[in-house]
PyMOL commands that place a pseudoatom at each C-alpha (Angstrom):
pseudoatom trace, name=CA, resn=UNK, resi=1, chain=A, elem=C, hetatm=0, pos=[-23.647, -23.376, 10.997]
pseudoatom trace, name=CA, resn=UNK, resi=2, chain=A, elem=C, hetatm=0, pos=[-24.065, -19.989, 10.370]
pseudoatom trace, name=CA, resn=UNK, resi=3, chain=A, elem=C, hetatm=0, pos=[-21.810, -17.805, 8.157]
pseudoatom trace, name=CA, resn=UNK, resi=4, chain=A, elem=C, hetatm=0, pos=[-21.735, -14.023, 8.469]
pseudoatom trace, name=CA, resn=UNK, resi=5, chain=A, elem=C, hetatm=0, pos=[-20.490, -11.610, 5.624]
pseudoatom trace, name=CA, resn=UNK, resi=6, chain=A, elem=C, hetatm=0, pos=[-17.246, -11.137, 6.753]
pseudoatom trace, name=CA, resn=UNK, resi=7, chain=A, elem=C, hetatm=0, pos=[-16.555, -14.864, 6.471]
pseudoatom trace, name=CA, resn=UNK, resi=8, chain=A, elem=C, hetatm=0, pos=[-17.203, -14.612, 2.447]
pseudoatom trace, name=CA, resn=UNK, resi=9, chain=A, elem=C, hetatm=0, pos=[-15.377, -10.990, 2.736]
pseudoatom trace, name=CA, resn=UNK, resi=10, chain=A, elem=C, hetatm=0, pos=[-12.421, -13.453, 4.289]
pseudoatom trace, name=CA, resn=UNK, resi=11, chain=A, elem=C, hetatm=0, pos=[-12.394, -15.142, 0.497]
pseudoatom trace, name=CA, resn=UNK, resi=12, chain=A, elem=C, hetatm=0, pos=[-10.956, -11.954, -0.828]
pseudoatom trace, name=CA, resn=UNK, resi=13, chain=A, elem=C, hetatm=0, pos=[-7.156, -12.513, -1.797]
pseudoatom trace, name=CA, resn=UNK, resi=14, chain=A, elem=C, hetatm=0, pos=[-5.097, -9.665, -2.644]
pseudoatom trace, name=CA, resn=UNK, resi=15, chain=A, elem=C, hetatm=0, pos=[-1.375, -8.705, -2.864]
pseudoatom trace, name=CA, resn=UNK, resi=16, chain=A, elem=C, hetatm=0, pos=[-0.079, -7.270, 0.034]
pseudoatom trace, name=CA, resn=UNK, resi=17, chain=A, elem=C, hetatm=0, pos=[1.437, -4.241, -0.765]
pseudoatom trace, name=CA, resn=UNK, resi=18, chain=A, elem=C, hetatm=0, pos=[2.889, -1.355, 1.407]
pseudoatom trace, name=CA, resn=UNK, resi=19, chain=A, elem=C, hetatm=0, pos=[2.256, 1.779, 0.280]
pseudoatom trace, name=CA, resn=UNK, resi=20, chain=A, elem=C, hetatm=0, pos=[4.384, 4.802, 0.606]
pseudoatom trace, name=CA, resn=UNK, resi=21, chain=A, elem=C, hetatm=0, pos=[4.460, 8.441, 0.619]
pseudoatom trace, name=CA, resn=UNK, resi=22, chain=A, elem=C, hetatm=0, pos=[6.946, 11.498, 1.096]
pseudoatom trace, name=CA, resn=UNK, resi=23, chain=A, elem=C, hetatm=0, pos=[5.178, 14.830, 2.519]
pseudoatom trace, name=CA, resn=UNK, resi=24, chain=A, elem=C, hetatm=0, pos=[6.648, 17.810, 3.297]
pseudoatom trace, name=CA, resn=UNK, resi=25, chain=A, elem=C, hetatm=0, pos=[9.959, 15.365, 3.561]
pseudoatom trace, name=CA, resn=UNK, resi=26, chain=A, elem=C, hetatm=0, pos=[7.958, 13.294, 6.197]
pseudoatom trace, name=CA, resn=UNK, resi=27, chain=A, elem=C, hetatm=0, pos=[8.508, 9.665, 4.138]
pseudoatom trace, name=CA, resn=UNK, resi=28, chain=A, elem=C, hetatm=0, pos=[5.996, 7.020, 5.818]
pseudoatom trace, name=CA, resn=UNK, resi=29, chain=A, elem=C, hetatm=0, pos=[4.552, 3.559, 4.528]
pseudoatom trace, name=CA, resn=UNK, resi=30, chain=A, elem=C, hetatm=0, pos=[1.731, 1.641, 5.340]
pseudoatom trace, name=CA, resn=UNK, resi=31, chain=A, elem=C, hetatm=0, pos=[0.865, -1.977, 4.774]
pseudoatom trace, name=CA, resn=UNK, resi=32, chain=A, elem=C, hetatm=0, pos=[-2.398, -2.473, 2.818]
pseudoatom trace, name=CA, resn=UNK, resi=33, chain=A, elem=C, hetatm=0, pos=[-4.232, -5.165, 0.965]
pseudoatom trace, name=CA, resn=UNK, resi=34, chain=A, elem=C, hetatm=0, pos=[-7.018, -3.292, 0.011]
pseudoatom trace, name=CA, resn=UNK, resi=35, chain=A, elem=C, hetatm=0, pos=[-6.338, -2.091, -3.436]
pseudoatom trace, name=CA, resn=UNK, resi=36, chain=A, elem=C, hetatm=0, pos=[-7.470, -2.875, -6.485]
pseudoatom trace, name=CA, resn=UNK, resi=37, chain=A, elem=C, hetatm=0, pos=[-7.000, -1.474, -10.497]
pseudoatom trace, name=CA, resn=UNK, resi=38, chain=A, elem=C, hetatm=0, pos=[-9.737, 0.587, -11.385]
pseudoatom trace, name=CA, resn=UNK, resi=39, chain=A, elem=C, hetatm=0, pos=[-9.009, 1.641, -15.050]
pseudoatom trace, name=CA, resn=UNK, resi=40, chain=A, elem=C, hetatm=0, pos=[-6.975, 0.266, -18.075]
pseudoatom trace, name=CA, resn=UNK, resi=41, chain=A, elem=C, hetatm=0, pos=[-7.135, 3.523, -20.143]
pseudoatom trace, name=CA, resn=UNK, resi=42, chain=A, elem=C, hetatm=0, pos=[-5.157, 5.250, -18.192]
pseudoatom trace, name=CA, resn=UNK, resi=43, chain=A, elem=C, hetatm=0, pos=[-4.079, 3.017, -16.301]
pseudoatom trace, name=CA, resn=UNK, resi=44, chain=A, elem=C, hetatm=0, pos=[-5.688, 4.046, -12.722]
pseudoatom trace, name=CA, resn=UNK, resi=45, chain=A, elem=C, hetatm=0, pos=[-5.544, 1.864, -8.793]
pseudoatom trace, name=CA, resn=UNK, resi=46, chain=A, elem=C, hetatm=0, pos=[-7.597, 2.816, -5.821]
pseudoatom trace, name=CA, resn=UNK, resi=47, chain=A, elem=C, hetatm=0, pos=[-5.766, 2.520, -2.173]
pseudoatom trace, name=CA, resn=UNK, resi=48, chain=A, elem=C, hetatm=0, pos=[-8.166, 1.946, 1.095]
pseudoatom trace, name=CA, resn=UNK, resi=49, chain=A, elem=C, hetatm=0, pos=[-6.685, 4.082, 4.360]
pseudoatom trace, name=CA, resn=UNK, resi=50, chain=A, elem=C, hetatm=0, pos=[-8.722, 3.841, 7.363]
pseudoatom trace, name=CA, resn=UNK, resi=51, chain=A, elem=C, hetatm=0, pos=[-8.985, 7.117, 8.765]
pseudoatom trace, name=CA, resn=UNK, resi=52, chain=A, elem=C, hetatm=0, pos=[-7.614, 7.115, 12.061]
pseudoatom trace, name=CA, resn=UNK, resi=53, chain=A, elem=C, hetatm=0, pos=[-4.460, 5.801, 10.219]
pseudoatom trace, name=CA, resn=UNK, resi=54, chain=A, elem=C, hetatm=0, pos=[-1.366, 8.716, 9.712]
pseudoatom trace, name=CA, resn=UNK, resi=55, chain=A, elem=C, hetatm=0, pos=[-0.802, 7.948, 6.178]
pseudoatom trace, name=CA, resn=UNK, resi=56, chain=A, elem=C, hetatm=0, pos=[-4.300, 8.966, 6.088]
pseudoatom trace, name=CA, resn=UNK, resi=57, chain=A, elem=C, hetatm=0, pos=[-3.347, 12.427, 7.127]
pseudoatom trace, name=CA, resn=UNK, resi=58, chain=A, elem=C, hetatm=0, pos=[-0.174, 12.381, 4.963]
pseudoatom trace, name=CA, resn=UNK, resi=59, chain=A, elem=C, hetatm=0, pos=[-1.982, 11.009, 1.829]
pseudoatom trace, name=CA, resn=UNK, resi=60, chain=A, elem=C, hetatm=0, pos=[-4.440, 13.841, 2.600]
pseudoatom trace, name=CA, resn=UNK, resi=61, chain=A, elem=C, hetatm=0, pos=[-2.241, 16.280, 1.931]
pseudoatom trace, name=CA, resn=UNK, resi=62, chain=A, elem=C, hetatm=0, pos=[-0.206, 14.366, -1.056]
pseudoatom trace, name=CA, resn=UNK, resi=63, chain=A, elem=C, hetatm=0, pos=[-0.462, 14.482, -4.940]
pseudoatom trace, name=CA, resn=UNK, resi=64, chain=A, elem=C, hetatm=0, pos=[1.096, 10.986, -5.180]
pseudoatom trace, name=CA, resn=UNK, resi=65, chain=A, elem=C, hetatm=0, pos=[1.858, 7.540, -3.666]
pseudoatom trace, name=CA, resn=UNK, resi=66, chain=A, elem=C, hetatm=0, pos=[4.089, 4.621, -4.495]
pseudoatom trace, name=CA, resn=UNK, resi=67, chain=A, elem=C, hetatm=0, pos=[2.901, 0.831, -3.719]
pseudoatom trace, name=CA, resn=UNK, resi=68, chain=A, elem=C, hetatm=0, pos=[5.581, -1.261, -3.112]
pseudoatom trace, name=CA, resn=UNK, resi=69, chain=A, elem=C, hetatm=0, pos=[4.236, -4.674, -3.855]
pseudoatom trace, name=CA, resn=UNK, resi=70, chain=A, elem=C, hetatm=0, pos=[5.814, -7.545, -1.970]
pseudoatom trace, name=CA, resn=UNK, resi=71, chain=A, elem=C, hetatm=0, pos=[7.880, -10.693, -1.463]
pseudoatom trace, name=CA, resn=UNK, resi=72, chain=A, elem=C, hetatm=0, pos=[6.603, -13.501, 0.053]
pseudoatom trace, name=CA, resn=UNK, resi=73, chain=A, elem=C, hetatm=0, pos=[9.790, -13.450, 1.959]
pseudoatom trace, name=CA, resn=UNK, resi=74, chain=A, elem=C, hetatm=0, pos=[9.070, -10.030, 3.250]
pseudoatom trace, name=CA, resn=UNK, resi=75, chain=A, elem=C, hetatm=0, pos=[6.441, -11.312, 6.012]
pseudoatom trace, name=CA, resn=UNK, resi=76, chain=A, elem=C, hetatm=0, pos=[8.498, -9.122, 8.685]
pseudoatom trace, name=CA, resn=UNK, resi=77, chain=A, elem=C, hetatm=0, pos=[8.441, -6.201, 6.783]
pseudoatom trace, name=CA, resn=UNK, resi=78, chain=A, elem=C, hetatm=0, pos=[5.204, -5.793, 5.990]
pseudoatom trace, name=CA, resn=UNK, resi=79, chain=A, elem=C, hetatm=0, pos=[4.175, -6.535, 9.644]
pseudoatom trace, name=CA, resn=UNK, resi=80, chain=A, elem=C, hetatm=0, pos=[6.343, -3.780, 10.812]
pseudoatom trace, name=CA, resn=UNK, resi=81, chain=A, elem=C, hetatm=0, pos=[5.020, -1.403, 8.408]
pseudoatom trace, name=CA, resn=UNK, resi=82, chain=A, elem=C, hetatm=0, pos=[1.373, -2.738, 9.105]
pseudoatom trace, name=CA, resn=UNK, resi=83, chain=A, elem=C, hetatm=0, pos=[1.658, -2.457, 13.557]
pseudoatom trace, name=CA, resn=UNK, resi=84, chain=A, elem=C, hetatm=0, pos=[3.828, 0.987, 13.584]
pseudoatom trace, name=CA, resn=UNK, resi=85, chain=A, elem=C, hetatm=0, pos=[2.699, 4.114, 13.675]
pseudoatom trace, name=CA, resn=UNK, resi=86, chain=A, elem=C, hetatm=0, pos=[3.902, 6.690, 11.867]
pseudoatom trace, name=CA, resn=UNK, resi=87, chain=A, elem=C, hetatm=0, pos=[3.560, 9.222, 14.015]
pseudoatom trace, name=CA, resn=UNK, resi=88, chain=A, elem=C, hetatm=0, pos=[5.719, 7.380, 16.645]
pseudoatom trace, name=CA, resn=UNK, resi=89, chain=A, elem=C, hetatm=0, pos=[8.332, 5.733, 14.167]
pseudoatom trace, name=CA, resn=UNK, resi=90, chain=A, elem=C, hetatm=0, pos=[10.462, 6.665, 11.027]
pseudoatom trace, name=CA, resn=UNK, resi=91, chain=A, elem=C, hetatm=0, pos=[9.868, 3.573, 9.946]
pseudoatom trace, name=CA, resn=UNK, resi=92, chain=A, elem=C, hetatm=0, pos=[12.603, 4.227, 7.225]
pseudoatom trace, name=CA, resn=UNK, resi=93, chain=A, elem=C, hetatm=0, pos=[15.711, 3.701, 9.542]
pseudoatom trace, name=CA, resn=UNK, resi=94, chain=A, elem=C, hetatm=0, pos=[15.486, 0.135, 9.899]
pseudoatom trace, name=CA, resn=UNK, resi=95, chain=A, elem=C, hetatm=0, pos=[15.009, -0.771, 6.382]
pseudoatom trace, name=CA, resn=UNK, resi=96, chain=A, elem=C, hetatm=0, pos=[16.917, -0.714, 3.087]
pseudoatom trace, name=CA, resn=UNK, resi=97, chain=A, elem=C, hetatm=0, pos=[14.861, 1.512, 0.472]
pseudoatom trace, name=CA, resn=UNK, resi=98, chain=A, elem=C, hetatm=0, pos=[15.813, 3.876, -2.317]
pseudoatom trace, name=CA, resn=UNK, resi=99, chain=A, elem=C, hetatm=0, pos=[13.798, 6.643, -3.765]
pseudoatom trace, name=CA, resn=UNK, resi=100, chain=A, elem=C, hetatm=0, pos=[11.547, 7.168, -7.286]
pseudoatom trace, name=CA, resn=UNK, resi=101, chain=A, elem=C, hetatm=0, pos=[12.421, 9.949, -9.482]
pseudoatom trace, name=CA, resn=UNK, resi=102, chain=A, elem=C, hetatm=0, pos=[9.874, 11.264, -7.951]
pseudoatom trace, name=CA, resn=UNK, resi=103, chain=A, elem=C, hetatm=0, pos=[11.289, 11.005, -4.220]
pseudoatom trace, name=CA, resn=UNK, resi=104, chain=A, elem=C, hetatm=0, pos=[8.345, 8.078, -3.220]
pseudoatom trace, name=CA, resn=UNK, resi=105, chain=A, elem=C, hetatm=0, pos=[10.434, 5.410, -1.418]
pseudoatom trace, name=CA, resn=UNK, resi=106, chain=A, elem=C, hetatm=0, pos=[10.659, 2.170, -2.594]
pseudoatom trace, name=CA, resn=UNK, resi=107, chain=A, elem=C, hetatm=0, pos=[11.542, -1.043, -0.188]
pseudoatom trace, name=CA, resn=UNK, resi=108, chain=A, elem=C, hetatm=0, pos=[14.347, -3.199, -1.258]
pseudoatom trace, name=CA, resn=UNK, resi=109, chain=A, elem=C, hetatm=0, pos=[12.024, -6.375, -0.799]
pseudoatom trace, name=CA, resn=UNK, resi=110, chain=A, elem=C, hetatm=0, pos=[9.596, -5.416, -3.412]
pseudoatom trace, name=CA, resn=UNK, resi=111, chain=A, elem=C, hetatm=0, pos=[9.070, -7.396, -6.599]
pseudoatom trace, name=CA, resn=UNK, resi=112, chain=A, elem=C, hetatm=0, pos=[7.335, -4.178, -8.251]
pseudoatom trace, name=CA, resn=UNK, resi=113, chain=A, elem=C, hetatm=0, pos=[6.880, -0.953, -7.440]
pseudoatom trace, name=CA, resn=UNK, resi=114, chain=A, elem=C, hetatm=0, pos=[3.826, 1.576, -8.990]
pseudoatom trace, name=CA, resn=UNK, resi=115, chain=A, elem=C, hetatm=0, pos=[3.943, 5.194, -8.147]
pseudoatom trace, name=CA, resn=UNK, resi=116, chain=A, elem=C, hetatm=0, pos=[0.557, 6.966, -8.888]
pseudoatom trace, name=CA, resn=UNK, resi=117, chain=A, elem=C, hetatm=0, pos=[-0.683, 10.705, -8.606]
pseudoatom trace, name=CA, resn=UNK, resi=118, chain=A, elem=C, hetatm=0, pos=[-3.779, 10.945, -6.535]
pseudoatom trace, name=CA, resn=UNK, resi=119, chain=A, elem=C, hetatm=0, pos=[-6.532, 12.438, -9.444]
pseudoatom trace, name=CA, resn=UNK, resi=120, chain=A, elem=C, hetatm=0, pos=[-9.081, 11.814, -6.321]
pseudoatom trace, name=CA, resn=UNK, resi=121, chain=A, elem=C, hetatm=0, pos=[-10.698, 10.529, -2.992]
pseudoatom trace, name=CA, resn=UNK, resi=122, chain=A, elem=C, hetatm=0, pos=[-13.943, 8.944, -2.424]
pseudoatom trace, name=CA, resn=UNK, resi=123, chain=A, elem=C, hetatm=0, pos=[-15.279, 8.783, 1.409]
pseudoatom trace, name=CA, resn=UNK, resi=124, chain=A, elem=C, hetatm=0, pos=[-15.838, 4.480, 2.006]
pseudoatom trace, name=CA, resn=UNK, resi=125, chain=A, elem=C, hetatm=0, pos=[-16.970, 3.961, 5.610]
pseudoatom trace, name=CA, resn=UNK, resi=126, chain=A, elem=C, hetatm=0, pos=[-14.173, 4.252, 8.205]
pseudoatom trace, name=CA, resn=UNK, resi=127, chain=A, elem=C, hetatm=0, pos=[-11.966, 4.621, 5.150]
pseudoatom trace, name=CA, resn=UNK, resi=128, chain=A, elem=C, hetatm=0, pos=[-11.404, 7.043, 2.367]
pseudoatom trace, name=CA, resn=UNK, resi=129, chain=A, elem=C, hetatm=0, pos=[-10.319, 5.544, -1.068]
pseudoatom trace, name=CA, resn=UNK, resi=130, chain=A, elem=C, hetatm=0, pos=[-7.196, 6.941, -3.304]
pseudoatom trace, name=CA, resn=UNK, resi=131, chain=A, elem=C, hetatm=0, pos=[-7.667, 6.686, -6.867]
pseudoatom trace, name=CA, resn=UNK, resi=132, chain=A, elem=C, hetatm=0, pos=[-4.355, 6.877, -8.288]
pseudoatom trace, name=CA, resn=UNK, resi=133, chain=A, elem=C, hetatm=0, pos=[-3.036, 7.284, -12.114]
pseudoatom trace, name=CA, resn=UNK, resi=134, chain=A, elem=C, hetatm=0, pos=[-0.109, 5.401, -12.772]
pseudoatom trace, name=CA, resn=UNK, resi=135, chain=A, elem=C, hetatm=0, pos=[2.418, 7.430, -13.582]
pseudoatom trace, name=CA, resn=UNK, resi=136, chain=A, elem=C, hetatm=0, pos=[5.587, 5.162, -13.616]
pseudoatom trace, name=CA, resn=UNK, resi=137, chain=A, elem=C, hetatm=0, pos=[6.108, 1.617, -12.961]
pseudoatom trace, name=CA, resn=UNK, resi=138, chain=A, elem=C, hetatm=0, pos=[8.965, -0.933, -12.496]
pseudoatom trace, name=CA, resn=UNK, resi=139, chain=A, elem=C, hetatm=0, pos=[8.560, -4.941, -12.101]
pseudoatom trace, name=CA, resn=UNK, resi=140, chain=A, elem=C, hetatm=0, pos=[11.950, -6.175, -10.289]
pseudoatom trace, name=CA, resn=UNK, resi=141, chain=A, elem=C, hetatm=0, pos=[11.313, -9.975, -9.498]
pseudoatom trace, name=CA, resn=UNK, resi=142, chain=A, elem=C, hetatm=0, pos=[9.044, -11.926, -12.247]
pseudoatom trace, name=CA, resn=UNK, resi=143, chain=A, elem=C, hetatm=0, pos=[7.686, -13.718, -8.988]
pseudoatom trace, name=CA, resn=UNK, resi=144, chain=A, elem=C, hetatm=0, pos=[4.158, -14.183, -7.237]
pseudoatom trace, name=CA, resn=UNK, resi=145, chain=A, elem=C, hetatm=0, pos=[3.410, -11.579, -4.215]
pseudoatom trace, name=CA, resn=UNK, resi=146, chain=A, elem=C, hetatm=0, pos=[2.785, -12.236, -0.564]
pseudoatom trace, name=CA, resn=UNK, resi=147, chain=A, elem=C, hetatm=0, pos=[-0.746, -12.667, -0.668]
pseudoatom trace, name=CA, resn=UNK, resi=148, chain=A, elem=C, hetatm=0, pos=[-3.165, -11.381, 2.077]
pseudoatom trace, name=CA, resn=UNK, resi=149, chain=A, elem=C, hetatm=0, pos=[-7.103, -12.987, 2.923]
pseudoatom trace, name=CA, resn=UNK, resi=150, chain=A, elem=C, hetatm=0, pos=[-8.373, -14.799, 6.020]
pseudoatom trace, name=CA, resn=UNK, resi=151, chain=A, elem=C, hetatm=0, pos=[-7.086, -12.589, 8.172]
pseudoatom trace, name=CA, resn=UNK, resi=152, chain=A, elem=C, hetatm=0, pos=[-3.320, -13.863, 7.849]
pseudoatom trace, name=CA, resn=UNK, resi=153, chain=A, elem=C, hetatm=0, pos=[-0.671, -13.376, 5.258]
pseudoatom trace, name=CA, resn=UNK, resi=154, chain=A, elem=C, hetatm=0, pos=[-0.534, -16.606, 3.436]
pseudoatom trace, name=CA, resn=UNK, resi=155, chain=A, elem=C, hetatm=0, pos=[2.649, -17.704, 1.471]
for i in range(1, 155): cmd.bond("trace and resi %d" % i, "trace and resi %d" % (i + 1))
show_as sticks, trace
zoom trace
């Protein structure tokens, strides 16, 4: 049997997480996975966007993001979030949020919520990676995220 990278790329687990921005009072949100912390002093995550994606252009144009990371129970959620553009959809009328001090909105089913300011962007491929300094962050739920690897979200 042969096994090709991807299936040992598949063995990567990470939260799922949707990420949010507001931009020029355009609020969006994206579900992403890949996103990892970078540094402990100061405390720094990087963010993967493909670039065809519209938060790309939004977070292009941003000095900060929040990640909203989630519930397991949030499967819906973050599948709405993950299949809707943007562009097409405010995805922000059909689901309870509230907003940072900072105006980044944060979903009602999140069990923590980081807000970073982007310090800078590194090109990755069809993608373009966020480093982000935490600037402010809030644990709601002292639970284990919805998990993402395998090409499913696994509870």
């Amino acid at each position: 049997m042969e096994v090709s990278i991807l299936d040992a790329l598949g063995k990567l687990y990470s939260s799922t997480t949707i990420v949010t921005m507001n931009v020029d009072a355009k609020m969006n949100g994206i579900a992403v996975a890949w996103i990892t912390r970078v540094s402990g002093d100061p405390p720094m995550v990087t963010i993967s966007i493909g670039k065809t994606r519209y938060s790309h252009e939004l977070l292009k144009k941003a000095d900060r993001f929040g990640i909203c990371i989630m519930k397991k129970s949030a499967k819906d959620v973050v599948e709405f979030f993950g299949t809707k553009s943007g562009r097409e959809v405010n995805k922000f009328d059909v689901c309870d949020y509230s907003l940072s001090k900072n105006r980044m909105p944060v979903l009602a089913d999140s069990i923590a919520f980081i807000e970073c300011t982007i310090r800078s962007t590194t090109d990755a491929g069809d993608h373009t990676l966020f480093i982000g300094e935490v600037v402010d962050q809030k644990l709601y739920e002292d639970e284990k995220p919805m998990l993402y690897g395998e090409h499913e979200i696994l509870q």
